[in-house]
TORZA-855966 format. One record per residue (C-alpha): residue number from 1; x, y, z. Coordinates in pm, whole numbers, always signed. Layout:
BEGIN
NUM_X_Y_Z
...
END
This chain:
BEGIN
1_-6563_-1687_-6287
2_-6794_-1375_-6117
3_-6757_-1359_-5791
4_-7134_-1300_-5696
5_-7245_-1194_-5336
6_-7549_-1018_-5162
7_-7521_-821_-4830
8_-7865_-770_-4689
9_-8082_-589_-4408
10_-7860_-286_-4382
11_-7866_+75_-4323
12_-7689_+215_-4617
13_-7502_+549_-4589
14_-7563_+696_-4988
15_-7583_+1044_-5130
16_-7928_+1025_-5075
17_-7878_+994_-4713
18_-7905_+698_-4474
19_-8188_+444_-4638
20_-8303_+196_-4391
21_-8337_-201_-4441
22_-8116_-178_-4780
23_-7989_-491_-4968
24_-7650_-467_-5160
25_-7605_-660_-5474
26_-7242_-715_-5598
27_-7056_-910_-5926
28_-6726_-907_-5973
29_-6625_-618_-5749
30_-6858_-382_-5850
31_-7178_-314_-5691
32_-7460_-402_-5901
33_-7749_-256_-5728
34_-7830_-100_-5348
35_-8258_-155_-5308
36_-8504_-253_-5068
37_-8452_-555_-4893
38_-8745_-746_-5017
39_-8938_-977_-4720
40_-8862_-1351_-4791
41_-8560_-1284_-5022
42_-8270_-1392_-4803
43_-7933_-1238_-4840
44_-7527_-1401_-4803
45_-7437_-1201_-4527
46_-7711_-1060_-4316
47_-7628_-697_-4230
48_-7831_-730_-3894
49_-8002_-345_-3937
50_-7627_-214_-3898
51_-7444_+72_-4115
52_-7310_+6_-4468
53_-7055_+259_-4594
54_-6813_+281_-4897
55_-6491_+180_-4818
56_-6256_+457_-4675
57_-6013_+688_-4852
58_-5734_+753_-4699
59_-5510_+1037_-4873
60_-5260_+1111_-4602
61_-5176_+771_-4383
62_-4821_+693_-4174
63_-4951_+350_-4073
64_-4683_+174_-4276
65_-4392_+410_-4177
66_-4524_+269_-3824
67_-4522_-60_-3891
68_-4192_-67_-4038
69_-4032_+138_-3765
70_-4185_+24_-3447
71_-3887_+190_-3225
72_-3563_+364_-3284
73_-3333_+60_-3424
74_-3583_-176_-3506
75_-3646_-204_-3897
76_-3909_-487_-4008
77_-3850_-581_-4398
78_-4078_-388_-4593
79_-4320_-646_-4721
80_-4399_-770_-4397
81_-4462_-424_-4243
82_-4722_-376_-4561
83_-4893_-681_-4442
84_-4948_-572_-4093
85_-5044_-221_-4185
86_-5277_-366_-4403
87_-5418_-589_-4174
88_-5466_-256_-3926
89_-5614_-26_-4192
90_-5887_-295_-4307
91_-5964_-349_-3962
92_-6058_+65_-3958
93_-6250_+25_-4258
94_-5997_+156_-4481
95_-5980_+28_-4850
96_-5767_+265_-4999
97_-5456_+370_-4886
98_-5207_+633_-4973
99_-4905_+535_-4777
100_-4701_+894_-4708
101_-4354_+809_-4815
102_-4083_+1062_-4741
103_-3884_+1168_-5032
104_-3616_+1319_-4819
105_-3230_+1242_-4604
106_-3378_+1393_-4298
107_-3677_+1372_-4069
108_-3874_+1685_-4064
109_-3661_+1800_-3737
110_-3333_+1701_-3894
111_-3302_+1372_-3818
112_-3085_+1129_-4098
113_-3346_+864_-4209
114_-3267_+515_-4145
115_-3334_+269_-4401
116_-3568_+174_-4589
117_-3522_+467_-4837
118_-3822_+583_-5037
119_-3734_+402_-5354
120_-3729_+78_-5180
121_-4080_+149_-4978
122_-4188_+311_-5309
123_-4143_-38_-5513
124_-4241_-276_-5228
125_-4618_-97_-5196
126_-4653_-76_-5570
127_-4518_-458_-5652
128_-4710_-557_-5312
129_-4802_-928_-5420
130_-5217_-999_-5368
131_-5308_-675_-5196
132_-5621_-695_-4962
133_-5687_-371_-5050
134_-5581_-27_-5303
135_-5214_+33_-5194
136_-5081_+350_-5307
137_-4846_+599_-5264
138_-4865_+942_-5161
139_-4484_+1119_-5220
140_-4376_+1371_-4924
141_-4131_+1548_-5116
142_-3893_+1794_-4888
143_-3810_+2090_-5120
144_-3517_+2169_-4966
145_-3357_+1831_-4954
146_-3165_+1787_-5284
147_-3087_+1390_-5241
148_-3470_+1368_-5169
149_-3541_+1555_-5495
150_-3300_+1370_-5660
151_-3501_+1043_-5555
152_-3845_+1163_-5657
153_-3713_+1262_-5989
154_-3564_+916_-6075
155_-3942_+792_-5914
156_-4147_+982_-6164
157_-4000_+768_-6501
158_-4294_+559_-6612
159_-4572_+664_-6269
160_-4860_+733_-6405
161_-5040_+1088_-6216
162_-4875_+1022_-5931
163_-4999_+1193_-5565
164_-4731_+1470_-5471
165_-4719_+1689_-5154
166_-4488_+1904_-5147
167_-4303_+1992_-4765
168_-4108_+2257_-4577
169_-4028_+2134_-4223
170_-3769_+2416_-4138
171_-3871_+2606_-3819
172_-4013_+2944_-3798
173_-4278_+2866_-4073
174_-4522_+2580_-4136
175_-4639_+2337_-3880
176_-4340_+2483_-3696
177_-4365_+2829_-3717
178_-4346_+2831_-3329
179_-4022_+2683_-3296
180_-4044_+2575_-2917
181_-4277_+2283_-3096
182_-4022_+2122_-3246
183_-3765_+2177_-2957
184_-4046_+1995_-2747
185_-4032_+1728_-2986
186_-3654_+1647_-2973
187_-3683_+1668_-2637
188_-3951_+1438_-2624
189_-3863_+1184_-2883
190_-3522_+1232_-2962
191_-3383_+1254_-2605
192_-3180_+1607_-2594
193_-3205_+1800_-2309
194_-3330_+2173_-2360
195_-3010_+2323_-2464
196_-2898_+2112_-2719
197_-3250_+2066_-2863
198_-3242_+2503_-2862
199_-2906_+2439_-3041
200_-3083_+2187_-3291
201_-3340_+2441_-3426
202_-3109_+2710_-3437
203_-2884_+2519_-3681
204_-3181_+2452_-3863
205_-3290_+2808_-3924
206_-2930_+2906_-4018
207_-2871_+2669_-4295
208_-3275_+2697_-4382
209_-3202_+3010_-4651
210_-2899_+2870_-4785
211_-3147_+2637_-4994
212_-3431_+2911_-5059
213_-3309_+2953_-5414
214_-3335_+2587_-5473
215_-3648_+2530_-5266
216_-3789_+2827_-5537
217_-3668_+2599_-5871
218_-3843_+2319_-5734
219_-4190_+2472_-5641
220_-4195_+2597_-5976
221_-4092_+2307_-6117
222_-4345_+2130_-5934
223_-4615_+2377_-6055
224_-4540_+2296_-6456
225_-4564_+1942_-6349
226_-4913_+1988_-6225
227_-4996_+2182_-6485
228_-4904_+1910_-6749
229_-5096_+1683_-6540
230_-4820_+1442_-6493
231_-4880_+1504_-6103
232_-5136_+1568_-5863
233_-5021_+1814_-5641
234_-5101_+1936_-5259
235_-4943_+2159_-5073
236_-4829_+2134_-4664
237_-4901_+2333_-4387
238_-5014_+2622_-4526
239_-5048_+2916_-4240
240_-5166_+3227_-4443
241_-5417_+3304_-4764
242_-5086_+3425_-4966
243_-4949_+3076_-4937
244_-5289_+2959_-5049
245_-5296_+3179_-5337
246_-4955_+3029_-5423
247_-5082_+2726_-5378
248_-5302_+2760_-5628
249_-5079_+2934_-5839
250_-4843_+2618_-5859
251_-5182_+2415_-5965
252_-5213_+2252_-5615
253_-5560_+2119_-5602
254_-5520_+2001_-5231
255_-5475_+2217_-4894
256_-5300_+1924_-4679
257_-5316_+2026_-4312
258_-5345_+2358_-4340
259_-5244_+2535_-4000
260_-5458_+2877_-3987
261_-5815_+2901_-4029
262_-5783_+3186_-4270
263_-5565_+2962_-4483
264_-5842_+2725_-4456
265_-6114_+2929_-4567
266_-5923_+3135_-4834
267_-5842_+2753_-5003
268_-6243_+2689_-4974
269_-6339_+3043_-5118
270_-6083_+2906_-5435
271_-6216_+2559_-5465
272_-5917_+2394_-5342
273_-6011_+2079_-5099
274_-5902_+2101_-4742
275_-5767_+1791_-4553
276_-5741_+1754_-4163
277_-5608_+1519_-3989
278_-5891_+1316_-3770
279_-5679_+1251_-3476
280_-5663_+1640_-3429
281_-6113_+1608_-3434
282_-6074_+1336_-3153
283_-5780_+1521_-2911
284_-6000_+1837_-2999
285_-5754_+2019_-3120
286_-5383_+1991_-3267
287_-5063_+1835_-3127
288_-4862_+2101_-3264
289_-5048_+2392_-3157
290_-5237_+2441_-3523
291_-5579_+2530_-3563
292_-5832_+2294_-3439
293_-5990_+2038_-3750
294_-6282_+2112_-3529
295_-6281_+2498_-3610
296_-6251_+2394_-3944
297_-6561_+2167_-3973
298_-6768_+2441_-3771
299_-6698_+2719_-4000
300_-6754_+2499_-4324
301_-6417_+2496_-4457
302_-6308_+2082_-4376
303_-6404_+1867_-4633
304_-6170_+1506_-4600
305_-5993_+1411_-4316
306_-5711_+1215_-4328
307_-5575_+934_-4070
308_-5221_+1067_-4092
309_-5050_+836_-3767
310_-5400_+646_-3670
311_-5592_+483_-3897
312_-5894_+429_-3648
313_-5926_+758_-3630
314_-6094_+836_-3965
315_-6426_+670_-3890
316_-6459_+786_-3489
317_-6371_+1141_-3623
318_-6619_+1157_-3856
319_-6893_+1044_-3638
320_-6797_+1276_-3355
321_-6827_+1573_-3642
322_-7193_+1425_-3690
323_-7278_+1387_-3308
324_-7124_+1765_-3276
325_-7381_+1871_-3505
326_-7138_+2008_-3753
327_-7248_+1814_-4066
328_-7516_+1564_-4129
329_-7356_+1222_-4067
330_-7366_+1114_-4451
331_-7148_+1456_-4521
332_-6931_+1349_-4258
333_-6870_+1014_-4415
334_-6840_+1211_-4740
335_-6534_+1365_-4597
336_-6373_+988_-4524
337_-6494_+853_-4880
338_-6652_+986_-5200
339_-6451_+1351_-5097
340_-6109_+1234_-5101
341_-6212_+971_-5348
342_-6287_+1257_-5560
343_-5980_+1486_-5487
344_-5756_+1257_-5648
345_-5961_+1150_-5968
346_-6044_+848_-5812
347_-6422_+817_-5961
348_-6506_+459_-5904
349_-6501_+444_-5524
350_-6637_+606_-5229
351_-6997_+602_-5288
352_-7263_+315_-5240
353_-7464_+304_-5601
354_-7451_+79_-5878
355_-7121_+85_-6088
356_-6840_+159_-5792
357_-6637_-60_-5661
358_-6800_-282_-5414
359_-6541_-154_-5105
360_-6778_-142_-4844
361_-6759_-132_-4453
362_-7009_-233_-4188
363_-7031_-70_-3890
364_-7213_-47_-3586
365_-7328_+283_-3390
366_-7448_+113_-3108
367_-7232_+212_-2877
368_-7010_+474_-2752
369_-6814_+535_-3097
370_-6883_+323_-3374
371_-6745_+5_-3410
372_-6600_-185_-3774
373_-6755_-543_-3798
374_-6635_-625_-4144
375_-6430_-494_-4440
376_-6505_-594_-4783
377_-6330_-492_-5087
378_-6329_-510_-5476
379_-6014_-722_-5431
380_-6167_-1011_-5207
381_-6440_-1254_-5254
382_-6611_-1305_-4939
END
């Protein structure tokens, strides 16, 4: 049977820009047609003159590492920790998720992993039973960790184009190229006083180049993969235009986080999309000292953001980009929908017009941020 529904008297953000009193038509999932709200033609759900967006894309989000991890030595089973960080990224008007998923032994400061492993997570997200909402997986793989490696490769049998991004923690490079960052950080969440957390890094950066030569066969193997297509690949942190040109050299189509605004605009100048993380647009700036997503939008080089630890971050960011005058507010919600949407092949989502897939969110801009009233997604009949 067709689930048939009609969601009326809205403001709908399309590529044609915000179109006022709009009335959404949708069969099966798919949205049939986005017109003029006739007078006398009543709708199912009555919009009430708020904001209608495509669902959200989210190519970068931790919310499920989060949920199954609440504090050191508490481990929820996986299923139910995909419930509740469903529940939380619907609620930010999120209907497609790439849940990061470490392919590493360690943290990115060292740290041994508890459990649940990445296969595990891996399996539980992609077997999910009645998703709300597009689950998928986006595979952090550490290129120097050989039992992460080792993981991934045993992962890629029978995935079809999966999402890779490919990671080097090790300090004095990267996100932590200042290395007092991530001696703040042990201090701060692992509990070591300032000498041993020195001591930490230290051990870090000696063992770092025992693994270079291996952390060299692995980008390049990377780089055929992408080049076969059997992956999609980004790269991490990237600080300087060189690594961008290698970037591009390993047929990385995605600049994830990059940490210098040269890096930033060298990936725009080669086509390659640029993700920031939105909580770095709402603190105005980032947590580990990188460049500011904020610089990025202003100079024209930002084109997704991602919610990376908070998923109510994507919609407030892109707003406060719009209210800062740095793109129009459809190109902002570009950035948190068709753009990412579009990075990743995924062509049937992330704009409102007939033939996508009716994820939609309604919103309100009424007050001092805007506000999600309701969720609705290709999956669910309402």
């Amino acid at each position: 049977m067709v689930a048939r529904y009609s969601l009326g008297h809205v403001r709908a953000v399309t590529p044609e820009g915000i179109l006022e009193d709009q009335l959404i038509s949708i069969a099966d999932g798919v949205i049939q047609e986005v017109r003029q709200h006739p007078a006398g033609v009543t709708a199912d759900i009555d919009g009430r003159g708020r904001l209608c967006l495509p669902g959200l894309v989210d190519l970068h989000s931790d919310a499920l590492a989060r949920e199954y991890r609440p504090r050191p030595g508490a481990s929820l089973p996986v299923e139910l920790a995909i419930q509740s960080a469903e529940g939380n990224l619907l609620a930010a008007g999120v209907t497609t998720a790439f849940h990061a998923v470490s392919f590493q032994l360690k943290s990115a400061v060292g740290i041994p992993i508890g459990s649940p492993r990445a296969p595990e997570v891996h399996t539980a997200v992609t077997r999910y039973p009645e998703p709300r909402m597009d689950h998928r997986v986006l595979h952090r793989l550490d290129v120097r960790s050989r039992g992460g490696v080792d993981m991934f490769r045993e992962q890629l049998n029978g995935e079809q184009t999966p999402l890779v991004s490919y990671e080097d923690h090790t300090p004095g490079q990267g996100q932590y190229r200042d290395r007092t960052v991530m001696e703040r950080w042990l201090q701060d969440a692992q509990h070591m006083d300032q000498r041993r957390a020195a001591e930490h890094v230290d051990q870090l950066i000696a063992s770092r180049d025992e693994e270079l030569p291996f952390r060299e066969e692995i980008l390049a193997w990377l780089g055929g993969l992408a080049a076969a297509k059997s992956i999609r690949l980004m790269g991490h942190d990237a600080v300087t235009p060189a690594e961008i040109d290698e970037l591009a050299a390993r047929n990385a189509s995605i600049a994830e986080f990059p940490t210098t605004i040269e890096a930033a605009l060298h990936a725009k100048q080669l086509g390659i999309d640029t993700v920031a993380g939105a909580p770095n647009v709402l603190l105005g700036g980032s947590h580990s000292g990188n460049v500011s997503a904020l610089d990025l939008a202003r100079a024209g080089c930002l084109n997704i953001l991602a919610s990376d630890y908070l998923p109510s971050s994507l919609l407030a960011a892109a707003f406060e980009i719009a209210r800062l005058g740095h793109a129009s507010l459809p190109a902002a919600i570009r950035m948190i929908s068709a753009n990412p949407a579009a990075a990743v092949g995924l062509d049937d989502r992330g704009v409102l017009e007939a033939g996508r897939r009716a994820d939609l969110v309604v919103c309100t801009d009424a007050h001092s941020g805007p506000r999600v009233v309701r969720t609705f997604t290709a999956l669910e009949n309402p």
